[in-house]
C-alpha positions in Angstrom: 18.3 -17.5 25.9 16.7 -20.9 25.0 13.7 -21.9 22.8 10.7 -22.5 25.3 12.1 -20.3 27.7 9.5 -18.4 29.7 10.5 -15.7 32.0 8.9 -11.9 32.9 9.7 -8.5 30.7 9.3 -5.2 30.1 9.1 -3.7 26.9 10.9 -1.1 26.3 10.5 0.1 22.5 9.2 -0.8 19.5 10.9 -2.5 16.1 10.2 -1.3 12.7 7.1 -3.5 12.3 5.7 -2.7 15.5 6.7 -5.2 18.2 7.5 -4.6 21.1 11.3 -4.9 22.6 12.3 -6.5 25.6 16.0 -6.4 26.6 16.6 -8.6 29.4 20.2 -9.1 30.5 20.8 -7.1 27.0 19.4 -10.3 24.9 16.8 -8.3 22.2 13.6 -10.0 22.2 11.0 -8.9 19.8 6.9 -9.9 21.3 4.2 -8.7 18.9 0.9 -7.7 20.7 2.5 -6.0 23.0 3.2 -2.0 24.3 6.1 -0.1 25.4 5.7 -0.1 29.4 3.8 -2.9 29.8 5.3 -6.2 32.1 4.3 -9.9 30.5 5.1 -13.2 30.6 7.2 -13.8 27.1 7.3 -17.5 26.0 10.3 -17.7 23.4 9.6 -19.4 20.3 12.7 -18.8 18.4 16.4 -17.8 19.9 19.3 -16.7 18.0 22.5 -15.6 19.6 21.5 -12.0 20.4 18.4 -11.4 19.3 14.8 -13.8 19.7 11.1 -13.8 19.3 8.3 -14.5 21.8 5.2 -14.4 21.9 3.3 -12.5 25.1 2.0 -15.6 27.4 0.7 -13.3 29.5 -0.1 -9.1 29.9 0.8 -8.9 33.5 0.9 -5.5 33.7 -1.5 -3.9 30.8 -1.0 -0.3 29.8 -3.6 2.1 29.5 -2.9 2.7 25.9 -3.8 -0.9 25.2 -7.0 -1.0 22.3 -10.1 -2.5 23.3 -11.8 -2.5 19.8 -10.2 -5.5 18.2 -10.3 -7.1 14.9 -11.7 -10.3 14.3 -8.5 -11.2 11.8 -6.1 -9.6 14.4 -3.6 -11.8 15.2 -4.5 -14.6 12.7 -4.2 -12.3 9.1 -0.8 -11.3 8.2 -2.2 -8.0 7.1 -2.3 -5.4 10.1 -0.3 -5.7 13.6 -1.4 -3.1 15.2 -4.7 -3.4 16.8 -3.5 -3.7 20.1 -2.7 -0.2 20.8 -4.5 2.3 20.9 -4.4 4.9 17.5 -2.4 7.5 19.0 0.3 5.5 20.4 0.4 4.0 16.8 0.8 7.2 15.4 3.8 8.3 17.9 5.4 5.0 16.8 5.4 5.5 13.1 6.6 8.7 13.5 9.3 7.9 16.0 10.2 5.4 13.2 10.7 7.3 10.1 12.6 10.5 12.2 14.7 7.3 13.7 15.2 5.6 10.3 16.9 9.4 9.3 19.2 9.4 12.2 20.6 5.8 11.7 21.1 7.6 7.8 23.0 10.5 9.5 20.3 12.9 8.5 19.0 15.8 11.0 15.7 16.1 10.2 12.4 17.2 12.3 9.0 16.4 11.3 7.5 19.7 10.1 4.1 18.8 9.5 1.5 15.1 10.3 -1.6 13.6 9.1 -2.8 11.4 11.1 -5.9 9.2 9.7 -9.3 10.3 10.0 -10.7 6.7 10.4 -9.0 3.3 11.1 -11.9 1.1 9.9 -13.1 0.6 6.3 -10.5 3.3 4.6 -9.1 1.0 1.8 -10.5 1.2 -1.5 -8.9 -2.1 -2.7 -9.0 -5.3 -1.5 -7.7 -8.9 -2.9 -9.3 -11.8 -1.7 -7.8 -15.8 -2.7 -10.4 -17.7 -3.0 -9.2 -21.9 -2.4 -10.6 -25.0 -2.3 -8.9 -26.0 1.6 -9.6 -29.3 3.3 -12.6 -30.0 1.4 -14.4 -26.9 1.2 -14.7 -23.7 -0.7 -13.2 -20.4 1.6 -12.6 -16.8 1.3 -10.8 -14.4 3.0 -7.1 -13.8 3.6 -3.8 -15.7 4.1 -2.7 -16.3 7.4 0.2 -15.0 8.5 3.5 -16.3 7.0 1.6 -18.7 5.5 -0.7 -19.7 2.3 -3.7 -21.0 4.6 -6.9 -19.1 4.3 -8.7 -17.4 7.0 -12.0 -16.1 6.5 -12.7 -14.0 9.7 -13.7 -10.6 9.0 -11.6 -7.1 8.0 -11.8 -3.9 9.8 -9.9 -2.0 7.8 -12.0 -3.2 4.6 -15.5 -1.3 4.0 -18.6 -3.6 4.6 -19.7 -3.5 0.9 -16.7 -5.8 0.0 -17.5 -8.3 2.7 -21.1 -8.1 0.8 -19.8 -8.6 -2.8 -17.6 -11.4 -1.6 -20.2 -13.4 0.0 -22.5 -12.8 -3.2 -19.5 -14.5 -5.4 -19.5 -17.3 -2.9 -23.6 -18.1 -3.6 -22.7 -17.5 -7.4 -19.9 -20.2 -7.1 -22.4 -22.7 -5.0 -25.5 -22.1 -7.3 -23.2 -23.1 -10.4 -21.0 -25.4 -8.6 -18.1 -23.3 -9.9 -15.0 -24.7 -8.1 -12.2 -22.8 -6.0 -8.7 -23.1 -6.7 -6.6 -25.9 -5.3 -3.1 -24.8 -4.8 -1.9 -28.3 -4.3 -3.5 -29.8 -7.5 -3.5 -26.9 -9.6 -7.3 -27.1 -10.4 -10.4 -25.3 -10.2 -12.0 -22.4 -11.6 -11.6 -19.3 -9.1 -8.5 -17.9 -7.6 -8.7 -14.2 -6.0 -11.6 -11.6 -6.0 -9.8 -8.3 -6.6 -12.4 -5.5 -5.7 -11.4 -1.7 -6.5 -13.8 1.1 -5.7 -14.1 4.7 -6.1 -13.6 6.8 -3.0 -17.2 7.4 -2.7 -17.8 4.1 -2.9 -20.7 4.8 -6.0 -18.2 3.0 -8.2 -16.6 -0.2 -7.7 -14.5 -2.7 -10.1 -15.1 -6.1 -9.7 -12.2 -8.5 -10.8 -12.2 -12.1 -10.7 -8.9 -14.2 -11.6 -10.0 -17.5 -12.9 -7.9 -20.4 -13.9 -8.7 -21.7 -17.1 -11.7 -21.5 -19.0 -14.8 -19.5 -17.6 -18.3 -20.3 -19.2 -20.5 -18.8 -17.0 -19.8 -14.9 -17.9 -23.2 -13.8 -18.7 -24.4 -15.8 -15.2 -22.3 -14.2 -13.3 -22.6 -10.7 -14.3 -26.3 -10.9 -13.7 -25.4 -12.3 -9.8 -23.4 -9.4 -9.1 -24.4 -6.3 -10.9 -28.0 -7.8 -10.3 -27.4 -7.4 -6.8 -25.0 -4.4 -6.3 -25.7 -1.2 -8.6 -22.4 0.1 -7.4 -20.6 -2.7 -9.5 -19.8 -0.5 -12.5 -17.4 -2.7 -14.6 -16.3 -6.6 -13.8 -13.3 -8.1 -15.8 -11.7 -11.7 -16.2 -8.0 -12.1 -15.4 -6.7 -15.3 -16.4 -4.1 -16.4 -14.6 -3.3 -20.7 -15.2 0.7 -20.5 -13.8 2.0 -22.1 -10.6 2.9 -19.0 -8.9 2.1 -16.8 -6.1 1.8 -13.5 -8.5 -1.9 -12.4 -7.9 -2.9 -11.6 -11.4 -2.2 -12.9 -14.7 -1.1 -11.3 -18.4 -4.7 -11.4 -19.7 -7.4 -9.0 -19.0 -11.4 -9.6 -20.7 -13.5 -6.7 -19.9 -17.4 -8.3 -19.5 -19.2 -5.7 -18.4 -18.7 -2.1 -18.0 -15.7 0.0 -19.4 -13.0 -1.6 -17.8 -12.0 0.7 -15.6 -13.5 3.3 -12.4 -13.3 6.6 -12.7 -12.7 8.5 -8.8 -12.3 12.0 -7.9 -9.3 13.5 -6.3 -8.3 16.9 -4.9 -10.6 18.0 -7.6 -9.5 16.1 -10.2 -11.1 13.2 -12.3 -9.2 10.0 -12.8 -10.0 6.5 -14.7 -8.3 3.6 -13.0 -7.6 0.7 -14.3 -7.6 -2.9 -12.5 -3.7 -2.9 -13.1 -2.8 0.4 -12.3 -1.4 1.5 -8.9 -3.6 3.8 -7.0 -3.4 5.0 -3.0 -5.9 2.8 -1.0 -7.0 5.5 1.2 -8.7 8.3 -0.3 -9.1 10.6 2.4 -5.5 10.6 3.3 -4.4 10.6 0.0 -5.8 13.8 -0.7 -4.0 15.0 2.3 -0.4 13.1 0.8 -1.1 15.0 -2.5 -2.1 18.4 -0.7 1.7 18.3 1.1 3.4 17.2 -2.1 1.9 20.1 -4.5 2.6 22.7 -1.3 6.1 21.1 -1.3 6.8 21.1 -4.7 5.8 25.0 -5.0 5.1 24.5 -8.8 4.6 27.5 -11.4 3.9 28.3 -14.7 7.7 28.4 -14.8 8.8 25.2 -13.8 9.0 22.4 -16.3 8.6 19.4 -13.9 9.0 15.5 -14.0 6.9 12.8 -12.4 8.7 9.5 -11.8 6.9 6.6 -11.2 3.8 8.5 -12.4 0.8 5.7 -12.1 -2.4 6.9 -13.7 -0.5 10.5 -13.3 -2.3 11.5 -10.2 0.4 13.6 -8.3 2.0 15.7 -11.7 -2.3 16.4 -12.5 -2.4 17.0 -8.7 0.5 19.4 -8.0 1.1 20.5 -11.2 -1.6 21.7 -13.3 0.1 24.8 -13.5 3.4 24.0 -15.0 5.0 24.8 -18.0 5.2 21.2 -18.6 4.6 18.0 -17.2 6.1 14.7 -18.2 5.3 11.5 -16.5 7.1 7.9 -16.6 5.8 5.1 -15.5 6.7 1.4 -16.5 3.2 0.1 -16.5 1.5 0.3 -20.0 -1.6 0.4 -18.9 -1.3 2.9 -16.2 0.4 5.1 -18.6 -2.7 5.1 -20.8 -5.0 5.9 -18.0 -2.5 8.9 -17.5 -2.7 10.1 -21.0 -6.4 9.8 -20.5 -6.8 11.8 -16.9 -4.6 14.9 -18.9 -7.2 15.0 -21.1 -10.1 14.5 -18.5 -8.8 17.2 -16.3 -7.6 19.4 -19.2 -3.9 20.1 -18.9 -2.1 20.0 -22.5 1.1 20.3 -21.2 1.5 17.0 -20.0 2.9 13.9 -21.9 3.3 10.5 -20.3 6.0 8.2 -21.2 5.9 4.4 -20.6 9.6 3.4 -19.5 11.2 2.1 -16.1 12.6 5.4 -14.3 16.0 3.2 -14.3 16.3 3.8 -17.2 15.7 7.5 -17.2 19.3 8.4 -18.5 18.0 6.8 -21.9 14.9 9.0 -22.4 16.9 12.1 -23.2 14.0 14.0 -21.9 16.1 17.2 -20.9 16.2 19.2 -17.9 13.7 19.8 -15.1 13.6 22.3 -12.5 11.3 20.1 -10.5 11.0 16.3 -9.9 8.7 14.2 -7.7 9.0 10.6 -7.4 6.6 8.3 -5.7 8.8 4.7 -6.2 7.7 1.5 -4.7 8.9 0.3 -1.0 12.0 -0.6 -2.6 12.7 2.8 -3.3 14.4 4.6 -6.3 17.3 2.6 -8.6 20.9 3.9 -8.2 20.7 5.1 -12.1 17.3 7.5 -11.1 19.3 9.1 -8.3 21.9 9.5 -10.4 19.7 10.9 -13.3 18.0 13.7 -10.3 21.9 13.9 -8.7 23.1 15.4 -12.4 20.5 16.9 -12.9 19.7 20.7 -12.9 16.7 20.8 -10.8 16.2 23.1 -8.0 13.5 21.0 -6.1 12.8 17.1 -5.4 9.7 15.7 -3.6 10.0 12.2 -2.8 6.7 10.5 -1.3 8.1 7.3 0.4 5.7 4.2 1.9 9.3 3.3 3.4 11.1 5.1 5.8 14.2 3.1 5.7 14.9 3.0 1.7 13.8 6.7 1.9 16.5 7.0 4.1 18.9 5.1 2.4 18.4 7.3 -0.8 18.2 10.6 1.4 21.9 10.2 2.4 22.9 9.4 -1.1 21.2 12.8 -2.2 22.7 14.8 0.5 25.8 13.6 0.4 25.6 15.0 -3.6 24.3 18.1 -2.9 20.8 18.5 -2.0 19.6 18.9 1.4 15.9 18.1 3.7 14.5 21.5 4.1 11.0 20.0 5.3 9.2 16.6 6.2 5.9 15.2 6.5 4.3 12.4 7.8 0.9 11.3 6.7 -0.6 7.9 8.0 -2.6 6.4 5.0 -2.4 2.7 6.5 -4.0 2.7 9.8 -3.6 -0.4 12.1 -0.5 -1.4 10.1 3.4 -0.9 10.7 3.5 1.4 7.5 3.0 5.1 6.9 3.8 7.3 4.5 6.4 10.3 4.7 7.4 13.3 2.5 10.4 15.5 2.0 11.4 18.4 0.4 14.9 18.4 -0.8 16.6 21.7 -2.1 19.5 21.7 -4.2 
């Protein structure tokens, strides 16, 4: 195969991120936009020695699962891939994908119970926009993909109120002739608009990461919260470094508390701007509801939460233990966990700040249950060795990643535990990710 090749394919099947695979003459081609069964023309952009990407020339022969409700950003953002099928072939994709990722692991495992979202449009409850100075002018909106350019068409999967706020900042920052951010040079005033709302949308957190000094606090507060009575609390992060890390060290609460406070399977929790927190609330509940059913906690049980956040899945699933201890390495987050015990009144919980690799040093004791939550990465060798030796009965890991899931799930087996049931629940609609569950039984 040769770059600028064109030539007619079928796709067959579908890679981990959602693009179609064409095999012809057994040379792997991966074509995003496109859907298993459909014929196009491929033009190939990159070839390696067995495997290359293409982009779809043409759709020669369309298939009926092909989406007609497209995103303006589709294709440009590096956000979503997925708008081109239609939601339930999404949904048969991502679970193909996390029962495939647990074969290639040598796990037998079935799929015993899936959420599939209740909307695709305006679920997230978070949003981060950079704002930069590009080519002259002052623009807002999201990077392209693979690169640092910013688009500014307009977000599906984002609720309308955010496009609102973010075109409010941009009249602040032209009425005070407050600059954007220049990657290049290093100068000007704003970088990002990070926006964080309740699910309900009644409370949202406005955020804005400024380089440098900011004078105009008390001007800006009365733009926004002037305009939006759903702005509850705007902060300052300062963030002056060279670097493509979002937000800065320093935090300046200017109006408000600081923080939003959202409900949750009937819960109450405050949420701060640097704590993690699932951006789909609808389908969270759902990911909570399968992980308290799978955990099967009692008064009994003495249970552990690793990577605990603000503590929303120990207060979720286990309000009813005989103690619940949460770790989480984010300070901040821990103290919004301390907090939401007390909100939601469980005394049996305490919340430790510590990374769960380094769980081994805690000498916290035994647990008969443990639920873990870790980032895409997935869980350090030292925590699986920590759940491996230790005595607990039950494990619920809650995985954004198949594959690491996977990778850890045969690590676990192989030590003694075993899947007795899985869930998938799709909290990222439109996108290549999705969110599974297991149960593992010692």
């Amino acid at each position: 195969m040769n770059k600028n090749e064109r030539l007619e394919v079928e796709i067959e099947d579908y890679s981990s991120e959602g693009y179609g695979v064409a095999k012809p003459d057994g040379y792997v081609l991966f074509i995003p936009g496109t859907i298993r069964g459909e014929r196009v023309l491929a033009h190939v952009l990159k070839a390696g020695k067995s495997f290359g990407y293409a982009k779809a020339e043409k759709i020669l022969l369309p298939s009926e699962k092909r989406c007609k409700q497209l995103c303006p950003a589709d294709g440009v953002c590096g956000g979503c891939g997925l708008w081109h099928m239609d939601y339930k072939e999404e949904f048969d994709f991502k679970c193909a994908k996390v029962l495939s990722n647990l074969k290639k692991a040598g796990l037998d495992a079935k799929i015993d119970k899936i959420e599939a979202s209740t909307c695709v449009t305006g679920y997230r409850n978070k949003a981060q926009y950079p704002v930069r100075e590009q080519r002259g002018k002052t623009v807002i909106g999201f990077y392209r993909r693979a690169s640092h350019d910013v688009a500014e068409e307009k977000c599906l999967i984002q609720p309308e109120i955010f496009d609102k706020i973010v075109a409010c900042v941009r009249r602040f920052m032209q009425n005070y002739s407050v600059d954007a951010y220049n990657e290049l040079t290093g100068k000007g005033i704003i970088r990002h608009i990070y926006l964080r709302s309740s699910g309900d949308k009644r409370q949202i957190m406005l955020c804005l990461v400024v380089n440098g000094i900011f004078d105009k606090k008390r001007e800006f507060i009365h733009a926004v919260c002037g305009e939006f009575n759903e702005i509850t609390t705007v902060i300052l992060n300062y963030n002056s470094k060279n670097t493509n890390v979002i937000l800065g060290q320093r935090f300046e609460t200017i109006y408000g508390s600081g923080f939003i406070t959202d409900t949750l399977c009937g819960k109450k929790f405050e949420i701060s701007a640097q704590a993690f927190y699932q951006v789909n609330h609808d389908m969270c509940e759902k990911l909570y509801g399968i992980a308290a059913a799978f955990g099967e906690v009692d008064q009994s049980r003495r249970v552990l939460d690793l990577y605990c956040g603000i503590g929303t899945v120990g207060i979720c699933a286990a309000m009813s233990a005989k103690e619940l201890i949460g770790v989480e390495i984010v300070p901040q987050a821990v103290n919004n966990a301390r907090r939401n015990a007390v909100i939601n009144g469980l005394a049996n919980a305490r919340f430790i700040a510590s990374d769960a690799a380094g769980i081994n040093n805690l000498g916290l004791g035994d647990f008969d249950v443990i639920f873990v939550d870790p980032p895409r990465k997935g869980c350090d060798r030292s925590t699986l060795d920590f759940i491996i030796s230790s005595s607990a009965e039950k494990l619920v890991y809650i995985s954004c990643d198949s594959a690491t899931l996977a990778r850890d799930a045969a690590i676990l087996t192989s030590a003694g535990f075993s899947i007795k049931k899985t869930a998938v629940v799709d909290m990222f609609a439109r996108t290549s990710h999705v969110e599974t569950v297991v149960q593992f039984v010692r």
